[in-house]
C-alpha positions in Angstrom: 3.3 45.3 10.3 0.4 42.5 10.1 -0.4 42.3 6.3 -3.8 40.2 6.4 -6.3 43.1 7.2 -5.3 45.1 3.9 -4.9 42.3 1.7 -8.1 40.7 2.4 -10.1 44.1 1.5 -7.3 44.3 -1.7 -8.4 40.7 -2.5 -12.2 41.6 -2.6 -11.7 44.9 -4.0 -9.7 42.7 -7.0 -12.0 39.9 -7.7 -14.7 43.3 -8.2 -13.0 45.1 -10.4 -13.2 42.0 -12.7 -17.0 41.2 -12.6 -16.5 38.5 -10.0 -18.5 39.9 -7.1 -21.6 40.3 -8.7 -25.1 39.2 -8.5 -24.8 37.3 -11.1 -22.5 35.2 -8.5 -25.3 34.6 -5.9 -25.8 31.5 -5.7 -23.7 28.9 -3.0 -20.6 27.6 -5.4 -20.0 31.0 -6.9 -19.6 32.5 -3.4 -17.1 29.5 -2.3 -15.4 29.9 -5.5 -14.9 33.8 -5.2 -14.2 32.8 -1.2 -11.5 30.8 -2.2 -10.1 33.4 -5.3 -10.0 36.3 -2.7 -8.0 34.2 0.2 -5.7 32.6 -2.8 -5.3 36.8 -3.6 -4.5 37.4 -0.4 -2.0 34.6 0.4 -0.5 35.7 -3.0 -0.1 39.5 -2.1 1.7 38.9 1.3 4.4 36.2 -0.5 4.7 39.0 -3.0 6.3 41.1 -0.5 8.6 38.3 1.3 9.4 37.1 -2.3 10.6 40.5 -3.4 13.1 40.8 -0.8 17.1 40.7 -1.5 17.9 41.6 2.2 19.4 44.7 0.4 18.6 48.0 1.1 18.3 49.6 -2.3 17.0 46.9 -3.8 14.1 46.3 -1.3 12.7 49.3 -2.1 13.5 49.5 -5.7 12.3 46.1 -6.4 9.0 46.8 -4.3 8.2 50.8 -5.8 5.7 48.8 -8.5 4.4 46.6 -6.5 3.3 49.3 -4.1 2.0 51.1 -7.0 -1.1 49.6 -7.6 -1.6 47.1 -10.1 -4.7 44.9 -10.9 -2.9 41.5 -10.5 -5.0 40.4 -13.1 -2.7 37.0 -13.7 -2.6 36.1 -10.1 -6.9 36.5 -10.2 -6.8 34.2 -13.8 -4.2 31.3 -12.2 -6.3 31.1 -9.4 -9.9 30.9 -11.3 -8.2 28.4 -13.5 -7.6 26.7 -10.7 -11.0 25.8 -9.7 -11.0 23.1 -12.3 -9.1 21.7 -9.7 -8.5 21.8 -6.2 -8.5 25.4 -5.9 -5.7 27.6 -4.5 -3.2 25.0 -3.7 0.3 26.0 -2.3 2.1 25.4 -5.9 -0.6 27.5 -7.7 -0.4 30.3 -5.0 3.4 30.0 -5.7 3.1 29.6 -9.5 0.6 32.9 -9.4 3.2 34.7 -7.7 6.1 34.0 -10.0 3.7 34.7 -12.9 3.2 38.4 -11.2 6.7 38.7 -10.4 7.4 38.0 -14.0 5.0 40.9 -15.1 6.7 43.4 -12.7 10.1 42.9 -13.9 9.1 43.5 -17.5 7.6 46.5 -16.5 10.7 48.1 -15.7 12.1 46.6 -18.5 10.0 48.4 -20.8 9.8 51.8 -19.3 13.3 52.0 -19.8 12.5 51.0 -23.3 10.0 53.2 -24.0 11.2 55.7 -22.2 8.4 56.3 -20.1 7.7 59.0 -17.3 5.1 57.6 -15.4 3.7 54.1 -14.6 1.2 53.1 -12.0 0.4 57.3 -11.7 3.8 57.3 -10.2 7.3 58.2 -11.5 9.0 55.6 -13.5 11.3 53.2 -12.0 14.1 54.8 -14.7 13.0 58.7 -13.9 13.4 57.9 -10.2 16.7 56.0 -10.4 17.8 55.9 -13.6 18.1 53.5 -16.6 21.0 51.0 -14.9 18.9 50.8 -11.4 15.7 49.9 -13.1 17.2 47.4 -16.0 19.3 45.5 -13.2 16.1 45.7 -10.7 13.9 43.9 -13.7 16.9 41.4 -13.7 16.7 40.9 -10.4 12.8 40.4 -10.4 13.2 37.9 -13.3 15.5 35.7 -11.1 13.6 35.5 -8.2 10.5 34.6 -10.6 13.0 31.5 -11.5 13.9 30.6 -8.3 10.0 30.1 -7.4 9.3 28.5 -10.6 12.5 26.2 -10.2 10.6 24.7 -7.0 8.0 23.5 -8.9 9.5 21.0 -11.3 10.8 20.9 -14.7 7.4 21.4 -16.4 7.1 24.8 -14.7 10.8 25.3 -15.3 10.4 24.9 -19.1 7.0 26.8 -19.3 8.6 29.8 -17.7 11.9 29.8 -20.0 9.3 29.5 -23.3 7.2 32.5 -22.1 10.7 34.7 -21.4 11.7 33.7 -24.7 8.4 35.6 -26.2 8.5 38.3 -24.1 12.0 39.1 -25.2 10.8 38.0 -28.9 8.1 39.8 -29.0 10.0 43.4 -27.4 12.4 42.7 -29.9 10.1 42.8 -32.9 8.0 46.0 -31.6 11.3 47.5 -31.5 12.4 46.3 -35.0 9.4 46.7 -36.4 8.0 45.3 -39.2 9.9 44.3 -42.2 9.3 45.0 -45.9 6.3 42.9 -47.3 4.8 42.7 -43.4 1.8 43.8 -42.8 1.6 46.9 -40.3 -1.3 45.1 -38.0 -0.3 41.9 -38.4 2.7 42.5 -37.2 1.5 44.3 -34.0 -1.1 41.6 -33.0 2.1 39.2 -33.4 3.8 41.0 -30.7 0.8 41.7 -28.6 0.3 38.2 -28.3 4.0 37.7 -27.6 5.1 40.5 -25.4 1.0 40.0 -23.5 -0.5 37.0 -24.1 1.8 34.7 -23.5 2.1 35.7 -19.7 -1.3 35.5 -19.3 -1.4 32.2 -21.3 0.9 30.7 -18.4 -1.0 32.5 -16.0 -4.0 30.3 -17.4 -1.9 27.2 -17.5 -0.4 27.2 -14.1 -3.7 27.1 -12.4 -4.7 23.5 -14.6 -1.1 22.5 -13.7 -1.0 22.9 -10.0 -4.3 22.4 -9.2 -4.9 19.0 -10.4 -7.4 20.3 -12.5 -7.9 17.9 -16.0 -4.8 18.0 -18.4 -7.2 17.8 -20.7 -8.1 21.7 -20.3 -4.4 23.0 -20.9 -4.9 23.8 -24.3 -8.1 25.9 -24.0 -7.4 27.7 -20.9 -3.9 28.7 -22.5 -6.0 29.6 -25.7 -7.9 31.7 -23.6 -5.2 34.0 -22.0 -3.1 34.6 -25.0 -6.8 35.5 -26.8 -7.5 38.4 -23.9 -4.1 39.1 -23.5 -4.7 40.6 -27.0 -7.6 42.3 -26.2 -6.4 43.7 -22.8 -3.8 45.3 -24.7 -5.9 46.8 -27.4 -8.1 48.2 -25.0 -4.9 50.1 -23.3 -4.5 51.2 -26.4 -7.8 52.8 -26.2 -7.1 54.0 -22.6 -4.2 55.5 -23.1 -6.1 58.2 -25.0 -8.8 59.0 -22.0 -9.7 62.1 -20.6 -9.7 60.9 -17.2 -6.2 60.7 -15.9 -7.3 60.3 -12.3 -8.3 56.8 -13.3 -5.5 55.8 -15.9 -2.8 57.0 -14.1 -1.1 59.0 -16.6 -2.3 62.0 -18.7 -4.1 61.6 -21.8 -1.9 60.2 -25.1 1.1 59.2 -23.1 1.5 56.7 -25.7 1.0 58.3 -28.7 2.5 61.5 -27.9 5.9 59.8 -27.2 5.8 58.0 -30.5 4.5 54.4 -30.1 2.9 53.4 -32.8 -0.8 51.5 -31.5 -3.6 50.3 -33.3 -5.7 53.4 -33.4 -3.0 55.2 -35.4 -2.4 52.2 -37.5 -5.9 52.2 -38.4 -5.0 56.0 -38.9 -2.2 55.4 -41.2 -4.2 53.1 -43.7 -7.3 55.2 -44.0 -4.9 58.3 -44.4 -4.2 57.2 -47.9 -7.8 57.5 -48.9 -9.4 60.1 -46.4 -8.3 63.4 -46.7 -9.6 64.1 -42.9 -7.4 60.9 -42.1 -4.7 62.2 -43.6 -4.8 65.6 -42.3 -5.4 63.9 -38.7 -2.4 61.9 -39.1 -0.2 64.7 -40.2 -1.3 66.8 -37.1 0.1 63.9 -34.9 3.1 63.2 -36.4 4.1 67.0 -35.9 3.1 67.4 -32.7 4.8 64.1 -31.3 7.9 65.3 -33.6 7.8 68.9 -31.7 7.4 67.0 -28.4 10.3 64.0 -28.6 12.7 67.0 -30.5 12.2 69.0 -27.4 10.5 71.9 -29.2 7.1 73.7 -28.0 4.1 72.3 -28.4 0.9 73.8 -26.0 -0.8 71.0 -23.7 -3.8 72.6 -25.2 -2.5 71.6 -28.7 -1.4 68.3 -27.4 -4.7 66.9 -25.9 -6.7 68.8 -29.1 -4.7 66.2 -31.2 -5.7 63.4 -28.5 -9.1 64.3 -28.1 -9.3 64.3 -32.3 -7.8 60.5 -32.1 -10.1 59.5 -29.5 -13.5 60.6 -31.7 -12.2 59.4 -34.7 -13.7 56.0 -36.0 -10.5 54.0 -35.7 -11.0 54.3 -32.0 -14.1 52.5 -32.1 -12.6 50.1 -34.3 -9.8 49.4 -32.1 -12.5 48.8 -29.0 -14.2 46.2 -31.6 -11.1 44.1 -32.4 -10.8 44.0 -28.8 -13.8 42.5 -27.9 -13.6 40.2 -31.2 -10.5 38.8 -29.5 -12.4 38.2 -26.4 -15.0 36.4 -27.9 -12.5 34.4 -29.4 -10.9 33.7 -25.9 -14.6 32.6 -24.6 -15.2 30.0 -27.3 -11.8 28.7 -26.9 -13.9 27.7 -23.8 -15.8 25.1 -25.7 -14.1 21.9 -24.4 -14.5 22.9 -20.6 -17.4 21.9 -18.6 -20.7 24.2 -18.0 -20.7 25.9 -15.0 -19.3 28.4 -11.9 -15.7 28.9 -13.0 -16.3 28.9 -17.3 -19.4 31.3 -16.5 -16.5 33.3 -14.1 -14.7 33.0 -17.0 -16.4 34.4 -19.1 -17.2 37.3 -17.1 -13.6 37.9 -16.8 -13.3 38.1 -20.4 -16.1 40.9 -20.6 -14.7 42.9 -18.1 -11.4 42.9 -19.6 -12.6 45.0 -23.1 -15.4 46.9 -20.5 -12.6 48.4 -18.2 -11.5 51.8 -18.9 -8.7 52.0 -16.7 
């Protein structure tokens, strides 16, 4: 099977879905640069699949069911924009972007086995297809092959992978702790957001200065700049995850919160319940329902998505969509010290399409 024919279409279809193909991109740099995005997309998509092979039967296909899933290889799309404050899509930042992707993957089956999710991608779970031992050793696996690209590409890359495995472990270590007496609630959470999320983006960012020749000088802001939106690309899952529209989310509305996990919007919840009787009732409604539902007992989809749809009107919801975007604007002027033009403009865009998306 030739490759090249889907992935270029995936790669244009990718640099869309984030604001990059616009008309606001007309003029002759803006088309080289998304030119040179979508072939660095494609070159990274086809290593995916030789990179994710362990000449092993089970594991082949195990290792590969997320990849095949979908995804928007958002990391890959940032190292590579990153990387036209330099050469462009070099061979180490095509291999860098890969590891970074390979990286994400494997904590994805990591944390479905954590959270016990049913669905991921709009497909099964790695654990509900094979169980919790298949998925768990397959993120392992991933993890390892992520090292053994990194490991090509010197210490540096080395050490910058090893720090952002230490916060993603950190920082699923503290959402499952959670947070300790005196803490506060949000605080906490944004902590681990910026852990467990944006410090792979953050590398993401940073790999494409690194290997691209760009200015060492731009390190610090374009690493700014992906842990800021990895923030606010999680709080606007947090959002998503209580759409009606599972045909574009993948999963059915209030996966999330109907299985417990505690995000912003019922955080929000939880404070103004102590002074809102309509809070407070709101909140008491969910807690019931996701008790009913984790215990086991009966609780009516009808009843389920009421409570959803009751979350999703409510005013923390809005809030949540604001504190996203204050995080990306936050991310953009972290922008400050890099030069006007094509790729901070991209940039930019990237960081409004991030809180716009609603899948």
């Amino acid at each position: 099977m030739t490759p090249s024919a889907p992935t270029a279409r995936r790669a244009s279809t990718l640099t869309a879905s984030l604001g990059l193909a616009e008309k606001l991109f007309s003029s002759t740099a803006e088309r080289r640069l998304l030119k040179d995005i979508d072939a660095g997309l494609e070159r990274v998509e086809e290593g995916l699949m030789v990179e994710m092979a362990f000449g092993d039967d089970l594991a082949d296909v195990t290792s590969r069911y997320l990849l095949a899933a979908g995804g928007k290889r958002t990391r890959p799309t940032l190292a590579l924009l990153v990387a036209q404050l330099g050469e462009g899509a070099t061979d180490a930042v095509v291999s860098a972007a890969q590891a970074v992707e390979i990286t994400h993957l494997a904590s994805l089956y990591h944390d479905d086995v954590m959270d016990d999710a049913v669905v991921r991608r709009g497909v099964p779970s790695a654990q509900t297809k094979w169980g919790n031992n298949v998925a768990i050793l397959t993120g392992d696996l991933l993890f390892a092959r992520a090292s053994t690209i990194v490991a090509d590409l010197g210490v540096e890359a080395i050490k910058l992978q090893a720090q952002t495995f230490e916060r993603l472990c950190l920082g699923q270590l503290h959402e499952t702790i959670g947070p300790r007496e005196g803490d506060d609630p949000i605080e906490h959470y944004l902590d681990v957001l910026s852990d467990k999320t944006g410090s792979l983006i953050s590398m993401a960012a940073k790999v494409g200065v690194m290997f691209s020749g760009a200015p060492r000088e731009y390190l610090g802001p374009v690493a700014a700049f992906g842990e800021k939106i990895g923030v606010a690309f999680q709080l606007v899952d947090d959002v998503i995850d209580l759409s009606p529209q599972p045909e574009e989310t993948g999963k059915r509305a209030g996966t999330d919160l109907l299985a417990g996990v505690e995000t912003l919007p019922v955080m929000y919840l939880r404070r103004e319940a102590q002074t809102d009787v309509d809070s407070a009732a709101l909140l008491s409604e969910i807690e019931a329902n996701v008790k009913a539902a984790t215990a086991g007992g009966h609780v009516s989809e009808a009843d389920l998505q009421d409570t959803v749809t009751q979350l999703r009107e409510h005013d923390v919801t809005r809030r949540t969509r604001d504190e996203a975007r204050r995080w990306a604007a936050a991310a953009v002027d972290a922008l400050g010290p890099l030069p006007e033009g094509t790729v901070r403009k991209a940039l930019t865009r990237f960081a409004d399409r991030v809180v716009e998306r609603t899948a």
